[in-house]
C-alpha positions, 0 to 999 in steps of 0.5 A: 862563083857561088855554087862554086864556094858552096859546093866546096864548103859542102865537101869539106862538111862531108870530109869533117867527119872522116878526118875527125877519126881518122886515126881509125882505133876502137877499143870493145868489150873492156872488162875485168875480173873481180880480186879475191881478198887482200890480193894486189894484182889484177887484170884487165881484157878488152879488144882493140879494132883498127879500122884505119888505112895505116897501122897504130900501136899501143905504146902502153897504159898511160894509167887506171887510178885504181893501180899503182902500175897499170902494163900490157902482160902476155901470157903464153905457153914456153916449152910446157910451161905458162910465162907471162912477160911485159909487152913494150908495144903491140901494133895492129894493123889496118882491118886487124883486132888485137883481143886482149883474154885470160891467158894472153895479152891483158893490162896488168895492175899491179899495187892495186888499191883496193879488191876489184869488186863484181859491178864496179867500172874501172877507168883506164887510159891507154897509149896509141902511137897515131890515136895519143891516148883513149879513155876506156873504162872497165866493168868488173866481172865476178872472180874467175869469169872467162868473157865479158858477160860472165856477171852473177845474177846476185852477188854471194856476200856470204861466199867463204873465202878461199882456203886452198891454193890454186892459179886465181888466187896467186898474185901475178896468176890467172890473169 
């Protein structure tokens, strides 16, 4: 009788782990690029892996201290033309990712509070479906980086501002 309970309080030690993350979500790579000057908008990339048996969904970004609104964006090309929209919810599916990158789905902040600057971390929480809510948190690429990797050696403190127009410097672009 008491290999019996022992063996069953062995099983259950060795099921603990699995059921503790059983919702399967992880969340790589989460990354942001710098804001130029007084401009409001930003973004955030990152990769959302399910390892589970079932699908989860991001219901959306419950918050990031550093914005007003924190949203799923997707950009995407519309008949020749770059639209980017509001993304309700997004589901992943067991053994999919879901990558977040330039020109397509990204976190959107908007009301920003301050310039995201190269170096710094930014805190977000998002909203799953199974897994409730994940605290992730950002590292600030220079501005226009393409990956997570893309950080200058030093940042240029004496770089001039930008004078011509183009998609980066747009609120609401190069995102």
């Amino acid at each position: 009788m008491k290999s019996i309970v022992m063996m069953a309080a062995a099983a259950a030690l060795v099921a603990a782990p699995a059921w503790a993350d059983s919702s399967g979500i992880k969340v790589e790579q989460v990354w942001a690029r710098a804001t130029p000057g007084a401009v409001k908008s930003g973004a955030i990339y990152l990769t959302i892996i399910n390892t589970g048996n079932t699908p989860d969904t991001l219901e959306g970004v419950a918050s990031s201290p550093v914005a007003a609104h924190a949203d799923v964006h997707e950009m995407k090309m519309v008949k020749g033309v770059m639209e980017m929209r509001p993304v309700k919810s997004l589901t992943i599916e067991p053994g999919k990712s879901v990558v977040f990158q330039p020109g397509g789905y990204h976190v959107m902040l908007t009301g920003l509070k301050a310039p995201l600057k190269e170096g710094q971390s930014v805190p977000l929480t998002l909203t799953f479906a199974h897994a409730g809510k994940e605290q992730v948190t950002a590292s600030v690429a220079k501005v226009g980086a393409m990956h997570p990797g893309d950080m200058s050696a030093m940042p240029d403190t004496h770089a001039a501002p930008a004078t011509s127009p183009n998609m980066s410097s747009m609120p609401g672009m190069g995102h």
